[in-house]
C-alpha positions as CSV (number, residue, x, y, z in Angstrom):
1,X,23.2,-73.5,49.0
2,X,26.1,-74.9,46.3
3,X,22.9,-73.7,43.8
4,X,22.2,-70.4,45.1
5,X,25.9,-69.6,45.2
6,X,26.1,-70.7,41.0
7,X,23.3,-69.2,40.2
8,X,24.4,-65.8,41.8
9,X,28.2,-66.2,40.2
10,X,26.0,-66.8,36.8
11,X,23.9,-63.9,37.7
12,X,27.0,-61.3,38.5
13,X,28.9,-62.5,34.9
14,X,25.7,-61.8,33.2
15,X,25.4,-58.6,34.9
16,X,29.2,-57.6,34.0
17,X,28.8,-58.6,30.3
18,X,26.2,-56.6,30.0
19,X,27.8,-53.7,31.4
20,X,30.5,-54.4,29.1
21,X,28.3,-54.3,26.1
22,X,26.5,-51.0,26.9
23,X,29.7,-49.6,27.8
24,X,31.5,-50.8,24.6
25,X,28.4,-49.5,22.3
26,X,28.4,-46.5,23.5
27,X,32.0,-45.2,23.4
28,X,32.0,-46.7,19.8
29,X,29.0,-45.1,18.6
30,X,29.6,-41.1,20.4
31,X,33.0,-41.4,19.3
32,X,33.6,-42.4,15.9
33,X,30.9,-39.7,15.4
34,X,32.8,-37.3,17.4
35,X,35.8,-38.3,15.4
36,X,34.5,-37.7,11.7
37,X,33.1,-34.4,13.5
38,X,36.4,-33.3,14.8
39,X,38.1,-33.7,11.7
40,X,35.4,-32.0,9.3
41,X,35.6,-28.6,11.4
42,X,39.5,-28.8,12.0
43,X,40.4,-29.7,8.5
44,X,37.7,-29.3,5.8
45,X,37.3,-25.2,4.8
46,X,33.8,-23.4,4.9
47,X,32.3,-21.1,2.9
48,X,33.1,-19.7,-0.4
49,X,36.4,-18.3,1.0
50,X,37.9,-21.3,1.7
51,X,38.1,-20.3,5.2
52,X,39.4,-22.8,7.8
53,X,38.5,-22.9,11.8
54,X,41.3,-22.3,14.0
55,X,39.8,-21.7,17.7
56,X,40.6,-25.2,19.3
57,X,39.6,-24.0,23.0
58,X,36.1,-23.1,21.7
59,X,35.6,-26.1,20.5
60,X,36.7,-26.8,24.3
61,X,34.6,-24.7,26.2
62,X,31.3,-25.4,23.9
63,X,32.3,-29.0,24.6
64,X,32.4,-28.3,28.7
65,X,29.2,-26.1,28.6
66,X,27.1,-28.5,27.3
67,X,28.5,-31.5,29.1
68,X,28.4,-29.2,32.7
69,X,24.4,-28.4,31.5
70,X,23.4,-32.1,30.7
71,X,25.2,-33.5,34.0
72,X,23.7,-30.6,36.1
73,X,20.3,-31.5,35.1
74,X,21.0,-35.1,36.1
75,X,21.9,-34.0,39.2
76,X,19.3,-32.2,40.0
77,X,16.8,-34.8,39.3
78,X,18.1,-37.6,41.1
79,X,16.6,-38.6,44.5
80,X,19.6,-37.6,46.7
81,X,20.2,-34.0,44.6
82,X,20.5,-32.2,47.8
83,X,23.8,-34.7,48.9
84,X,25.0,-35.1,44.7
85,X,25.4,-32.0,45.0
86,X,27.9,-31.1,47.4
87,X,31.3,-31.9,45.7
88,X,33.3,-35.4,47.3
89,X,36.5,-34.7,46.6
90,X,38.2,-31.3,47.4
91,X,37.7,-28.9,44.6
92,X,41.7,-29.0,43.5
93,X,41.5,-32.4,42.9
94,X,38.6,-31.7,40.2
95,X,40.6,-28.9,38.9
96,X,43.1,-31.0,38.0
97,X,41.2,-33.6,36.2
98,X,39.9,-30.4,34.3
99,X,43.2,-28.7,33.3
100,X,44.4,-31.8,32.1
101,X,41.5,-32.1,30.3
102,X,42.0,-29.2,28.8
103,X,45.6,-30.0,27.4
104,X,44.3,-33.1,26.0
105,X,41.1,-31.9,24.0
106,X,43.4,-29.1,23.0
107,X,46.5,-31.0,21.8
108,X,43.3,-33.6,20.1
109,X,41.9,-30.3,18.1
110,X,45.8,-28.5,17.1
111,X,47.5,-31.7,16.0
112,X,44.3,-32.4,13.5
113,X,46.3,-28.7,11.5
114,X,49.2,-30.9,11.1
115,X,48.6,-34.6,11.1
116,X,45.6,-36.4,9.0
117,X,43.0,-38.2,11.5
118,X,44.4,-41.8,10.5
119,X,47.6,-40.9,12.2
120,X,46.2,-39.1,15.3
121,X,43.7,-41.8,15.7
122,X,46.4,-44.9,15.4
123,X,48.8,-42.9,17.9
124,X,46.1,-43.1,20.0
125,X,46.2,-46.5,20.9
126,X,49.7,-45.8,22.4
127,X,47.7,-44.2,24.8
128,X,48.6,-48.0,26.9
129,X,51.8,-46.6,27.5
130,X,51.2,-43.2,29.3
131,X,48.6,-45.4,31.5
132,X,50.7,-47.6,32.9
133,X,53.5,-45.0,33.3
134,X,50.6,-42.4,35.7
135,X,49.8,-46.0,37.4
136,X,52.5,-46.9,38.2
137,X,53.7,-43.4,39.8
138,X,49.3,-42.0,40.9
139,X,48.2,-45.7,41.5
140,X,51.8,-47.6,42.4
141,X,50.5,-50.4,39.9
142,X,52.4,-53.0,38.7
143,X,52.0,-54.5,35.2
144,X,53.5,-57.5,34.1
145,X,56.2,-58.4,31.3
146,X,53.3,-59.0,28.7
147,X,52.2,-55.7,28.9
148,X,55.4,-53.9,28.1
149,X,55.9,-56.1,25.4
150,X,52.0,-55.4,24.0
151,X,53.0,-51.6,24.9
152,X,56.1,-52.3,22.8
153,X,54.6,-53.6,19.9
154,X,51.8,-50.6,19.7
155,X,54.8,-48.1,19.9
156,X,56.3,-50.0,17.1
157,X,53.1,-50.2,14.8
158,X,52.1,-46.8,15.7
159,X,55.8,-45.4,14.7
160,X,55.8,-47.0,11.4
161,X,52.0,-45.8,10.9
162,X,53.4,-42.2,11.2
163,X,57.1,-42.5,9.5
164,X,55.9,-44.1,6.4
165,X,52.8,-42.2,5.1
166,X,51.1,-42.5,1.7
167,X,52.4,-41.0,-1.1
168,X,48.9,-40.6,-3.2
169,X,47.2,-39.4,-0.5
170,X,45.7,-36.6,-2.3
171,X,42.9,-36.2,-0.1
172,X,41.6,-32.3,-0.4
173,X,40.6,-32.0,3.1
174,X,44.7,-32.4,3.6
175,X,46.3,-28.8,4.6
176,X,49.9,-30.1,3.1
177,X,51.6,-30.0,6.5
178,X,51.5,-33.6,7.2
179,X,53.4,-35.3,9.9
180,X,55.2,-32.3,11.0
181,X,57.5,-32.5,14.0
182,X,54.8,-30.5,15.7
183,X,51.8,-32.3,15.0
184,X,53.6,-35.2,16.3
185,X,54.8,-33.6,19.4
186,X,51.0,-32.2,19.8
187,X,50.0,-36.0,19.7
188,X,52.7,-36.9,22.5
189,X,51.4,-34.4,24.7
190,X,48.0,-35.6,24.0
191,X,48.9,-39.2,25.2
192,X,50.8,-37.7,28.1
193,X,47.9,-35.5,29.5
194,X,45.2,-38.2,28.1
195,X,46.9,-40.7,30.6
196,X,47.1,-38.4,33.2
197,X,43.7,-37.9,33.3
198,X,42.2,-41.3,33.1
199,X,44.5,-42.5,35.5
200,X,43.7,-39.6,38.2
201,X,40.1,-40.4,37.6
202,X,40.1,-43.7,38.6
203,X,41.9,-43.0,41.9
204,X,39.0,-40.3,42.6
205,X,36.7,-43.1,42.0
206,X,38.3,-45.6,43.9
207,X,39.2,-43.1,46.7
208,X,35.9,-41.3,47.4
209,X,32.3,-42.8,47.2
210,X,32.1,-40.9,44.2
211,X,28.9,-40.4,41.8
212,X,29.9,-40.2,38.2
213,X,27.7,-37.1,37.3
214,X,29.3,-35.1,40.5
215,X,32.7,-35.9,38.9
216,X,31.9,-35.1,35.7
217,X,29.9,-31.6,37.1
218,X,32.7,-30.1,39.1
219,X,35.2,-30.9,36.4
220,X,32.8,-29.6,33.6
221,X,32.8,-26.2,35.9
222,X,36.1,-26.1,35.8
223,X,37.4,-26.3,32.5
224,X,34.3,-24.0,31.4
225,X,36.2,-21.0,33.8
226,X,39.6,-22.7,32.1
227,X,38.7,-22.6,28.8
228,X,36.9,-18.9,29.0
229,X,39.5,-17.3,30.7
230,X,42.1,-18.6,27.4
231,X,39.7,-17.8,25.5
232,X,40.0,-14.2,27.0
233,X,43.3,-13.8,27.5
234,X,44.2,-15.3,23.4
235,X,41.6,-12.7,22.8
236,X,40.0,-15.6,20.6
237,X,36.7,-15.4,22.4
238,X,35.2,-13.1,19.5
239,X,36.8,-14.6,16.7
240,X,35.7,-17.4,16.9
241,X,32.1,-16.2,17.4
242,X,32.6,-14.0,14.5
243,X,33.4,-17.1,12.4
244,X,30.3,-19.4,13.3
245,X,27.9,-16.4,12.8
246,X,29.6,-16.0,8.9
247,X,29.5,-19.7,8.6
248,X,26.0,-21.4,10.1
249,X,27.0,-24.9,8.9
250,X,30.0,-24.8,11.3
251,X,27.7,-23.4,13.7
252,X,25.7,-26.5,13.7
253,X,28.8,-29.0,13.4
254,X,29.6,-27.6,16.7
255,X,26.9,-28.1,18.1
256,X,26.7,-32.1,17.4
257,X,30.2,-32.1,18.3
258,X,29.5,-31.0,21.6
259,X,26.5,-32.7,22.0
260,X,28.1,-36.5,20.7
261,X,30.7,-35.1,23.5
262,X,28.8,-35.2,26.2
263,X,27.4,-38.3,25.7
264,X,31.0,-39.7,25.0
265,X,32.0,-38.1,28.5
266,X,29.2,-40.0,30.0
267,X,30.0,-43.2,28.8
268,X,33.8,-42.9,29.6
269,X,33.8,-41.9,33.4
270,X,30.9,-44.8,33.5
271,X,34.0,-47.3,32.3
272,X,36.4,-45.8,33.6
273,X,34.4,-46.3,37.2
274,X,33.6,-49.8,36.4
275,X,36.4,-51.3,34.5
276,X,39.4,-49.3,35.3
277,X,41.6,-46.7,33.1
278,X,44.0,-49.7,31.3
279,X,40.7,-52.0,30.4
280,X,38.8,-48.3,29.0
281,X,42.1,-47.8,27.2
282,X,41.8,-51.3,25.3
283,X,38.1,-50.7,24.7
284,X,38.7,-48.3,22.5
285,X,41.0,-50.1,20.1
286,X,38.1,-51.4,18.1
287,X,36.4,-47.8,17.7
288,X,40.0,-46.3,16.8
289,X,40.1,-49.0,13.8
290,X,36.9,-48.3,12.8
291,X,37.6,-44.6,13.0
292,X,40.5,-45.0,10.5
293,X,38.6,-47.0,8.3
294,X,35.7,-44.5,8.2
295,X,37.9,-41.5,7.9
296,X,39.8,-43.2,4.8
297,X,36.9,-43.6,3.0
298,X,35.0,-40.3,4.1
299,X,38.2,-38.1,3.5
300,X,40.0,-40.2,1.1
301,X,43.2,-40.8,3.4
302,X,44.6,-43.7,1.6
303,X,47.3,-46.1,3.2
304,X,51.0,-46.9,2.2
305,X,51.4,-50.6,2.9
306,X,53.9,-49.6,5.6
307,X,51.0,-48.2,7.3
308,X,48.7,-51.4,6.8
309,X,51.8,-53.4,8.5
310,X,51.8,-50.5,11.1
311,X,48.2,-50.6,11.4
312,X,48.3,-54.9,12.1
313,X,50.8,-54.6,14.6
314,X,49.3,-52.1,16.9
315,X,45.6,-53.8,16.2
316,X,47.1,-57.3,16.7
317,X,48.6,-56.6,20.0
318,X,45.7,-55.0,21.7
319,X,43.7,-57.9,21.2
320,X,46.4,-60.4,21.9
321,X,46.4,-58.6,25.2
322,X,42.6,-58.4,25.8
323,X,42.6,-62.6,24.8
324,X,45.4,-63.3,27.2
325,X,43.5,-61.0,30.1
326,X,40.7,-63.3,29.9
327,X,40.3,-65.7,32.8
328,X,42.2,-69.0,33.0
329,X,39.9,-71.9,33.5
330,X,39.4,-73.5,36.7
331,X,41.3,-76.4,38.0
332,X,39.2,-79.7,37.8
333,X,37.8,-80.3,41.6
334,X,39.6,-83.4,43.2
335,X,37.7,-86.0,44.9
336,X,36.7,-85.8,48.7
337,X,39.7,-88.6,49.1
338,X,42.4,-86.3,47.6
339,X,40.8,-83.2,49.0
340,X,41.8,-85.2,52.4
341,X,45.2,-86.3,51.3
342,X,46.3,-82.6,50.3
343,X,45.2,-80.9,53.6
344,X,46.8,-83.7,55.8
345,X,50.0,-83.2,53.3
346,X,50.4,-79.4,52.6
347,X,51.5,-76.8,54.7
348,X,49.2,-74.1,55.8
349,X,49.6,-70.7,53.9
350,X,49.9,-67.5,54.6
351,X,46.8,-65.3,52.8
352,X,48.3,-62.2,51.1
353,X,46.4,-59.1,49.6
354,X,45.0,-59.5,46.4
355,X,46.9,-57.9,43.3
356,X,45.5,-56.6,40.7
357,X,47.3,-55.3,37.2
C-alpha cells in the first residue's frame, strides 16, 4: 500500500511538471511571436507613404473574432457540446472579464505610439503587483512579506528601466515620443485592468465547474459586440478597413497576430485554471526577457546601462521568488520509538483550513 501511495505521489508530480512544461512552452512561443507582431504593425510604417496604423480596437476585435471562431469550433466538437454549450456563469460575469479585456489589449496596442516595446514589455512584469492588490480585495488572499518585497524590487527595476532610457537609441521603427507621461499612464492602466482580469478569471474557475473553451467563448462574444460597437461609434470601423485593403502586408500581419492570439488565449486560461493568476504571472517573466532581447536586436532598441541594472533587478526577483516558492523538503521520519514518545508527549491539535498564497 506504502508503494502504491509513492508511486501515485511520483505519478501526480510527473503529471504536474508536465503540465508545467506544455503550459510554459506555449505562452513563450504564441507570445514572443505576438509581441514582435504587435510592435511591427503599431510602430513600423507601411507602404511607400510612410503610413502608420492607428486602429488599436481592430486589432481587438480581429483578435476576439478569431479566438470566439476557434473556441466555438472546439465546443462544438466535444462529446458534451450540447451541456458546453450553455454558459456556467451568469452572462455579466463574462462580460466583465471581456470589457476588462478590452481595456487591457487596448492600453497594450496605444502605449506601443508612445513607449518602445522594451519598456512596455519590462513594466509588464509589475504586472505581480496589480495581482495581489485584485486578490486580495476579489479573492481575500493573503501574500506574505516576501512577496511585497519581490513586488518592491520589480517596481524598482522596472522604474529605473523606464526613467533612464538610451540615448543612442536610434532605432527607425521609434516614432520620437518615447516615454511620454501618457504612454506610461497607458501602461499603468494596462497592469491595472491586466490584473483585474486574471484575477476575476480564476475566481470563475474556482467558483463554477467551468470548461476553459465556455469561458473563453462567452467572453470572446462579448468583447467582439464591445469592440464593434467602438469601432462604430469612433467611426474607425471603415478606416481601418480602408487601410489594410491599401496595405495587404498589414493585412496579413493581422492576420497572424490574431491567429498567434488565439492560441496565446488558449494557453493562458489553461494556466490560469491550473496554476492560479500569481504563478501564470511569474511564468511569463522568462518570455518577457526574451521578448526584450529579441525586440532589441529585431528593432535596434539598444539599452543604457541603467536599464541593464533595471532590467537585473526586476529579472532577479522574479526568480528569487519562483526558487523560494519551491517546496521545503520533508522532515526526516523518526523512529517507531520516538514516533511513540511524541504522541504520548504532545498535545493534541486543533486542524485548521489550509492557506494558500
Amino acid at each position: 500500500m506504502a508503494g502504491e501511495a509513492a508511486q501515485e505521489n511520483v505519478d501526480q508530480e510527473r503529471g504536474k511538471l508536465w503540465r508545467g512544461v506544455f503550459a510554459v512552452s506555449g505562452i513563450m512561443t504564441t507570445l514572443v511571436i505576438y509581441g514582435v507582431l504587435q510592435e511591427k504593425i503599431m510602430q513600423v510604417p507601411y507602404g511607400i507613404e510612410k503610413e502608420y496604423f492607428k486602429y488599436s480596437l481592430f486589432l481587438v476585435f480581429c483578435n476576439r473574432i478569431m479566438t470566439c471562431t476557434v473556441s466555438a469550433g472546439f465546443l462544438l466538437v466535444s462529446q458534451a457540446s450540447k451541456k458546453s454549450l450553455d454558459p456556467v456563469a451568469p452572462i455579466y460575469k463574462y462580460a466583465l472579464v471581456s470589457i476588462s479585456n478590452i481595456l487591457t489589449t487596448t492600453c497594450q496596442y496605444e502605449a506601443l505610439k508612445y513607449v518602445s516595446f522594451p519598456v512596455q514589455t519590462l513594466a509588464k512584469c509589475a504586472k505581480m503587483i496589480p495581482v495581489m492588490i485584485w486578490g486580495t480585495v476579489i479573492m481575500l488572499k493573503s501574500y506574505k512579506e516576501q512577496d511585497y518585497l519581490i513586488a518592491f524590487l520589480v517596481t524598482l527595476g522596472c522604474s529605473m528601466f523606464i526613467m533612464y532610457p538610451s540615448e543612442s537609441d536610434n532605432s527607425p521603427y521609434t516614432r520620437g515620443r518615447e516615454n511620454t507621461v501618457w504612454g506610461i499612464s497607458l501602461m499603468a492602466g494596462y497592469l491595472g485592468f491586466d490584473g483585474f482580469t486574471s484575477t476575476f478569471q480564476d475566481k470563475l474557475f474556482k467558483g463554477y465547474d467551468m470548461d476553459i473553451h465556455n469561458q473563453i467563448f462567452y467572453t470572446t462574444v462579448c468583447s467582439c459586440i464591445f469592440s464593434f460597437t467602438g469601432l462604430v461609434l469612433q467611426k474607425h470601423l471603415l478606416r481601418a478597413i480602408d487601410f489594410v485593403y491599401r496595405h495587404r502586408d498589414c493585412f496579413f500581419d493581422i492576420v497572424l497576430l490574431s491567429t498567434v492570439a488565439s492560441i496565446s488565449q488558449f494557453f493562458i486560461s489553461y494556466t490560469i485554471r491550473t496554476f492560479g493568476a500569481l504563478t501564470f504571472a511569474t511564468i511569463m517573466t522568462t518570455r518577457q526577457f526574451v521578448s526584450i532581447l529579441l525586440s532589441c536586436l529585431w528593432f535596434v532598441h539598444p539599452l543604457s546601462w541603467e536599464q541593464w541594472i533595471g532590467a537585473v533587478i526586476v529579472f532577479g526577483a522574479l526568480y528569487t521568488k519562483s526558487f523560494l516558492k519551491k517546496s521545503p523538503q520533508k522532515p526526516p521520519v523518526a523512529s517507531d520509538s520516538e514516533q511513540s514518545q511524541n504522541r504520548a508527549t504532545s498535545p493534541p491539535v486543533k486542524k485548521t483550513g489550509d492557506t494558500k498564497d
